[in-house]
C-alpha positions in Angstrom: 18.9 12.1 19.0 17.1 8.5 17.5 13.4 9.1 16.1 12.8 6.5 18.7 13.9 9.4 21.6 9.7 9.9 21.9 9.8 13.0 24.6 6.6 12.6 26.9 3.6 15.3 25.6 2.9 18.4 26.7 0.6 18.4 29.2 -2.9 19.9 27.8 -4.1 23.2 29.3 -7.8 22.1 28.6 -7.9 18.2 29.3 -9.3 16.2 26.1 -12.5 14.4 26.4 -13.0 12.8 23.3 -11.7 9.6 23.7 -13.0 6.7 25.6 -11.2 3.2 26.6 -11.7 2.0 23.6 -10.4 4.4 21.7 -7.4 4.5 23.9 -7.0 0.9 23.4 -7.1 1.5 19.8 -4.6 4.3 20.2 -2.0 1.9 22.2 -2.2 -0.5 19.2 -1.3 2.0 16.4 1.6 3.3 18.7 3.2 0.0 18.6 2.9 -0.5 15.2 4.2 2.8 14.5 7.4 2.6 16.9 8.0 -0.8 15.9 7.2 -1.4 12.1 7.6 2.3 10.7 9.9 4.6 13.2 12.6 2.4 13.0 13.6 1.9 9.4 12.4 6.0 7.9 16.1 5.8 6.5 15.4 2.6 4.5 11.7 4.5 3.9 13.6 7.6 2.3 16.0 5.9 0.2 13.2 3.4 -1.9 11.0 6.4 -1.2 8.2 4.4 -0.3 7.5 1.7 2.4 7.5 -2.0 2.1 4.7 -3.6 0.5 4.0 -6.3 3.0 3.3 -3.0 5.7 0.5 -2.5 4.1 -1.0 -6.1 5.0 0.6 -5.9 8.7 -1.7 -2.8 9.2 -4.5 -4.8 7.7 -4.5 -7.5 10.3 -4.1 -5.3 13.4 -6.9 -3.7 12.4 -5.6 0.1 11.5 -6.5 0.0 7.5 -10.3 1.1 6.7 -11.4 0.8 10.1 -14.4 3.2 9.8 -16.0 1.6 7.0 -19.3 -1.0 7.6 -18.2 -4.4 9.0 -20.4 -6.2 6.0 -17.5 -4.5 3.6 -14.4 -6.0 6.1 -14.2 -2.4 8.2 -15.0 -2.7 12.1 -17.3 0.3 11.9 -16.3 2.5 14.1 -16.5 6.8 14.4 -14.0 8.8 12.8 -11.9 9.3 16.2 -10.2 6.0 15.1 -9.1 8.2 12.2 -7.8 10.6 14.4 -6.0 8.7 16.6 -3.9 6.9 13.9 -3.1 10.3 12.3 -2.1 11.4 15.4 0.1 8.6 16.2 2.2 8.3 13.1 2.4 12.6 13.7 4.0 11.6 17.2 6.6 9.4 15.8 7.6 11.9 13.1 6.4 9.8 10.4 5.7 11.2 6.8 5.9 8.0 4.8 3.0 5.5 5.1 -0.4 6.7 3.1 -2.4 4.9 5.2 -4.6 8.2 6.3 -5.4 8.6 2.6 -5.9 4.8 1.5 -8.5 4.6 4.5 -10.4 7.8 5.2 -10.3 9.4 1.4 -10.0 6.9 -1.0 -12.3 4.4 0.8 -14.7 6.8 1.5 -15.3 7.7 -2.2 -15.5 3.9 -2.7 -18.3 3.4 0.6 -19.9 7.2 0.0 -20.4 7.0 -3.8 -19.8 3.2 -4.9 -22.6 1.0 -6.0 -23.0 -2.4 -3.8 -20.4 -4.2 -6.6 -17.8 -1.6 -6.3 -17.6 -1.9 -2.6 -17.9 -5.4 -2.0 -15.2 -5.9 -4.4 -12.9 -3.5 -3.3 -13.2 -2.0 0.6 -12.6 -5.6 2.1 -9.5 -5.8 -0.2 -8.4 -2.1 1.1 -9.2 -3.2 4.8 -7.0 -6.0 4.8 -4.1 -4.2 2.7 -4.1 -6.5 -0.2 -5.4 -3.6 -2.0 -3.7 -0.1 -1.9 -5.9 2.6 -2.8 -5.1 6.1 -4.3 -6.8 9.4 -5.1 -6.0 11.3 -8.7 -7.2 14.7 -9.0 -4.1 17.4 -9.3 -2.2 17.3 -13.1 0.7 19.2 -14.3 -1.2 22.3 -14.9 -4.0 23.0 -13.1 -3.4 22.4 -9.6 -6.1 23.5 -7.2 -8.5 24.2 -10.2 -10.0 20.7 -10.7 -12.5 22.1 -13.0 -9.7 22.6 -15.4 -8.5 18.9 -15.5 -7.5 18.0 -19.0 -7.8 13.9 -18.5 -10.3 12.4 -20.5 -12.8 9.4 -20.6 -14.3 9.1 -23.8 -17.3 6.7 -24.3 -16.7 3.8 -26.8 -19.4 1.3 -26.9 -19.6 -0.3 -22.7 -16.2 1.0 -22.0 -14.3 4.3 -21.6 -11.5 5.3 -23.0 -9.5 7.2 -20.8 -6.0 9.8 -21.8 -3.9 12.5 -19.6 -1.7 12.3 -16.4 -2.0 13.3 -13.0 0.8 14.6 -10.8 1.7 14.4 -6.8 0.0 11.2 -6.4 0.1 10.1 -2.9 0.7 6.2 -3.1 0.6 6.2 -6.5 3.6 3.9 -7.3 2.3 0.9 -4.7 -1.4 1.6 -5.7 -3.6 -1.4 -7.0 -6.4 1.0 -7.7 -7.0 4.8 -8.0 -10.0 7.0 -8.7 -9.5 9.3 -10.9 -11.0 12.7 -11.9 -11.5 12.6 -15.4 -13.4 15.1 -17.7 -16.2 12.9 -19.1 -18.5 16.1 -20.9 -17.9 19.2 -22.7 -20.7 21.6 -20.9 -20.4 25.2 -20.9 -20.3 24.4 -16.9 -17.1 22.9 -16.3 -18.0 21.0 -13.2 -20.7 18.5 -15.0 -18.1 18.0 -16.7 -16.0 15.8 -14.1 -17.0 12.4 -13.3 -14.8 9.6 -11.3 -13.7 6.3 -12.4 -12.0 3.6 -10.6 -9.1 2.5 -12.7 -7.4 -0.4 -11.8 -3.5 -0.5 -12.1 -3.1 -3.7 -14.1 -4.8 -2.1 -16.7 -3.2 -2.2 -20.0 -1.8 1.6 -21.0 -2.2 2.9 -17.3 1.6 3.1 -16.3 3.4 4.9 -13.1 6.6 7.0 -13.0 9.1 6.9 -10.7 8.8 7.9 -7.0 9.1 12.0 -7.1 12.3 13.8 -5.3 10.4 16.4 -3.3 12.1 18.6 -0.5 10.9 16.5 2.3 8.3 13.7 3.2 11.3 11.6 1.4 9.7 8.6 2.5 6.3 9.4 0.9 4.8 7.2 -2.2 4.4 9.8 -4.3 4.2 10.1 -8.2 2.9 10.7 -11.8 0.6 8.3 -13.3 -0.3 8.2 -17.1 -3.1 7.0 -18.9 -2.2 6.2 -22.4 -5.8 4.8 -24.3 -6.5 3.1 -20.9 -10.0 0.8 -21.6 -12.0 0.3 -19.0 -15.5 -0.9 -18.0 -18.8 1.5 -17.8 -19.2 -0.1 -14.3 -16.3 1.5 -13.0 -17.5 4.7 -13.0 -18.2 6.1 -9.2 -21.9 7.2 -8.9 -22.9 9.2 -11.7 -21.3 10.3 -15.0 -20.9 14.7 -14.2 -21.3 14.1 -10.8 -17.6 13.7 -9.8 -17.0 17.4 -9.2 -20.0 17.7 -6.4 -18.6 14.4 -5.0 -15.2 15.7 -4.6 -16.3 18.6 -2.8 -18.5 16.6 -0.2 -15.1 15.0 0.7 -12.9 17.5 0.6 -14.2 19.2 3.7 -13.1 16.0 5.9 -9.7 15.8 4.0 -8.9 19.1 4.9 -9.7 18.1 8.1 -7.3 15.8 8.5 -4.5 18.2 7.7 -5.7 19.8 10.3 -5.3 17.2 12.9 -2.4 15.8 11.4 -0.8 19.5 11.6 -2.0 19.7 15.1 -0.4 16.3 16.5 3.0 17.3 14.7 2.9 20.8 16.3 2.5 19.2 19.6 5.4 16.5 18.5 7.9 19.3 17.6 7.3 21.2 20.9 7.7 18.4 22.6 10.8 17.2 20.8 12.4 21.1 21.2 11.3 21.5 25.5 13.4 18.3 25.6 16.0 19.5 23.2 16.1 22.8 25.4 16.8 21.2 28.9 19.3 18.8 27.3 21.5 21.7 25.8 23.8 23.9 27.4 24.9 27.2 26.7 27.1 29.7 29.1 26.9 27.0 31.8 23.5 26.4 31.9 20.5 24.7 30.0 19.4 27.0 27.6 15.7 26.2 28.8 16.2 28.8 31.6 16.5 31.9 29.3 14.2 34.2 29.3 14.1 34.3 25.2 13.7 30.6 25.2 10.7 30.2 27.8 9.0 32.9 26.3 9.3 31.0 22.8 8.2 27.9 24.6 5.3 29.5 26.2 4.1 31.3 23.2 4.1 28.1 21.1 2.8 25.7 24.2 -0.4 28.7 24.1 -0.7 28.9 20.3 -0.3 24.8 20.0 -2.9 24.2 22.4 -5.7 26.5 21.3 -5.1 25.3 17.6 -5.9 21.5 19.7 -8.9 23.1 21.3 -10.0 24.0 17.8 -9.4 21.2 15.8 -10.8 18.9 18.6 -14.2 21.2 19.2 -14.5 20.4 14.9 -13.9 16.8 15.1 -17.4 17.0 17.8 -19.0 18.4 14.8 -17.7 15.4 12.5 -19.2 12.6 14.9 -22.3 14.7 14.0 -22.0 16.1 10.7 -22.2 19.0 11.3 -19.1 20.2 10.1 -19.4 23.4 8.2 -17.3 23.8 5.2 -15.8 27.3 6.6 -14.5 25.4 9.9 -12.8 22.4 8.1 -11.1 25.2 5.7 -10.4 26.9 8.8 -8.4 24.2 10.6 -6.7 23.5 7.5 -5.1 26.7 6.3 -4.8 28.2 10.5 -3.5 24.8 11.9 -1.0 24.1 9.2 0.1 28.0 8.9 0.5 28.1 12.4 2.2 24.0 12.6 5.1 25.5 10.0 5.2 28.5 12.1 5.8 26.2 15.3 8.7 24.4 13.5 10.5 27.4 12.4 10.6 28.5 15.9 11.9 25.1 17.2 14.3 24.7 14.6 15.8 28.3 15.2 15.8 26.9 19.5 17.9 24.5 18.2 20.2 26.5 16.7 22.7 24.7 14.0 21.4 21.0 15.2 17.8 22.1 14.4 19.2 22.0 10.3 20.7 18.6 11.1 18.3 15.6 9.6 19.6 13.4 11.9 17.1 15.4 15.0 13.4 15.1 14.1 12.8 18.9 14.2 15.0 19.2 11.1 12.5 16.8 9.3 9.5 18.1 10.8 11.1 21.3 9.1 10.9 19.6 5.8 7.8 17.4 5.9 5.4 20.1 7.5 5.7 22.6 4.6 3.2 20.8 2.1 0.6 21.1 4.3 -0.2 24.4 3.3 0.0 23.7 -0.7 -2.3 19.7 -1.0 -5.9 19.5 0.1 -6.6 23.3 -1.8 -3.7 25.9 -0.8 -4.6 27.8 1.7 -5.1 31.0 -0.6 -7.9 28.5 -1.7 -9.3 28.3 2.3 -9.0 32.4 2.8 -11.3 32.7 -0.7 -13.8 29.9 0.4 -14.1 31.0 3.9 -14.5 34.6 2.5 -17.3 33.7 0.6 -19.6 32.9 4.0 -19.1 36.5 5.2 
């Protein structure tokens, strides 16, 4: 079975209304690009373990990179379900290897949110037209969800800072031309005034990148370590304020963990789909093993859970055209979607018996990609404490 072998949707129990003609126009683009440009070559994507450069400018100039920022900073300034639909896209095809998501609707963000008028005419037009790939550093080797704990520092010397430490599980951190990084800038008795953000660029002396890292799945993914050894750079690239960076990462966190929630949503769909096909195709004891009992009642339960988890994550992506997203409903579509999108996949995987371990059929790699969903963005622990604390 090709990656190409696209099975038709589910059909939704509750119809979607969120998306207009435009947004469906926008929708047929990013499927071509996706079936055409990324689909195809996820082998050659896995063994580099990151996709080619020049991708980066083709989804520039049809339009999918940075397409919610302003127009004055080269974004066509549209709503957030432009977002959606390209997360939701690449999810249909299977695809865990293009960072576009985060270039565009995190890293760009930071930049339009938080930048002064410099930083973002400078940068966003670059990042909208993909001669600039952009990356987010917060995690390091040991501290992990505790951000208040980062160990990188920028220490003032005359209109510079000088900046030391490492961060770890960078998503495209080895193509990056720029990242922002978390860095501890103070030494309050509060941790969090402590954190500020600067935008390093990647040509900067001292600031080196290691090699791709071999994680368990999302092979094709750009993901690594980058090191700052005495890395100089300019006052002016600090995002907003100096101690201000821990308050600004938590402003964005709530729509980053909403994309793990869509994205977790669209490939729950995708592997149901993938496995009713898989079903009717398959034979056992004469017959398609879609007519057992055992196997409709697995469909059914997942087809049920699948679409209330869409119901869900759709009804909070209302709330985002708004803002009015509460931080206890983006935890909530994070940590429920993507527990229950791994719990999905197990179940498909185990409908297709010993094919279902096989990497050549997408459920195997759904099997392997899906997993980290419950770890980045805050581990879900992190979610049950945060929603806990609104009770």
């Amino acid at each position: 079975m090709s990656v190409l072998n696209i099975p038709q949707a589910i059909p939704a129990m509750i119809p979607r209304t969120l998306f207009n003609a435009e947004h469906e126009q926008f929708r047929q683009t990013a499927r071509r690009f996706f079936e055409t440009e990324i689909a195809p070559h996820r082998e050659k994507w896995e063994e580099q373990q990151h996709i080619d450069r020049h991708l980066w400018n083709k989804a520039g100039e049809l339009g999918l990179l940075c397409c919610t920022m302003p127009e004055e900073y080269g974004g066509s300034g549209v709503d957030r379900l432009y977002s959606m639909i390209l997360m939701e896209e690449q999810a249909r095809v299977g695809d865990s290897s293009s960072g576009f998501s985060l270039h565009s609707d995190i890293v760009a963000n930071y930049l339009n949110n938080f930048g002064n008028e410099e930083q973002k005419q400078h940068w966003l037009p670059k990042m909208a037209t993909g001669e600039a790939v952009g990356a987010i550093a917060m995690t390091e080797p040991g501290t992990g969800s505790d951000l208040q704990s980062i160990r990188t520092t920028a220490v003032e010397d005359g209109d510079d800072y000088i900046i030391n430490g490492s961060k770890i599980f960078i998503t495209n951190g080895y193509l990056c031309d720029i990242a922002v990084v978390a860095v501890k800038t103070g030494k309050s008795e509060n941790a969090a005034q402590n954190v500020s953000l600067i935008i390093i660029e990647a040509d900067r002396e001292g600031f080196t990148k290691g090699k791709p890292l071999k994680k368990v799945g999302m092979h094709g993914q750009d993901t690594c370590e980058l090191f700052f050894d005495n890395v100089r750079v300019p006052k002016s690239n600090l995002l907003g304020m100096e101690g201000m960076g821990f308050i600004m990462l938590m402003k964005e966190l709530a729509w980053e963990r909403m994309m793990i929630g869509i994205i977790c949503a669209a490939g729950a769909e995708n592997a149901l789909a993938n496995t009713v096909e898989y079903t009717k195709q398959r034979k056992a004891f004469g017959k398609p093993i879609s007519v057992f009992q055992n196997t409709r009642f697995k469909l059914a339960e997942m087809r049920a859970e699948v679409q209330i988890a869409r119901t869900f994550v759709d009804q909070c992506m209302q709330q985002v055209l708004t803002n009015s997203l509460s931080i206890e409903a983006a935890c909530t579509a994070k940590y429920w979607v993507s527990d229950l999108a791994c719990k999905v996949v197990d179940e498909c995987v185990q409908l297709h018996g010993g094919y279902g371990y096989m990497l050549e059929y997408p459920i195997a790699r759904a099997y392997l990609d899906m997993r980290p969903n419950r770890i980045y963005g805050g581990t879900n622990e992190i979610m049950k404490d945060l929603i806990s604390r609104t009770i």
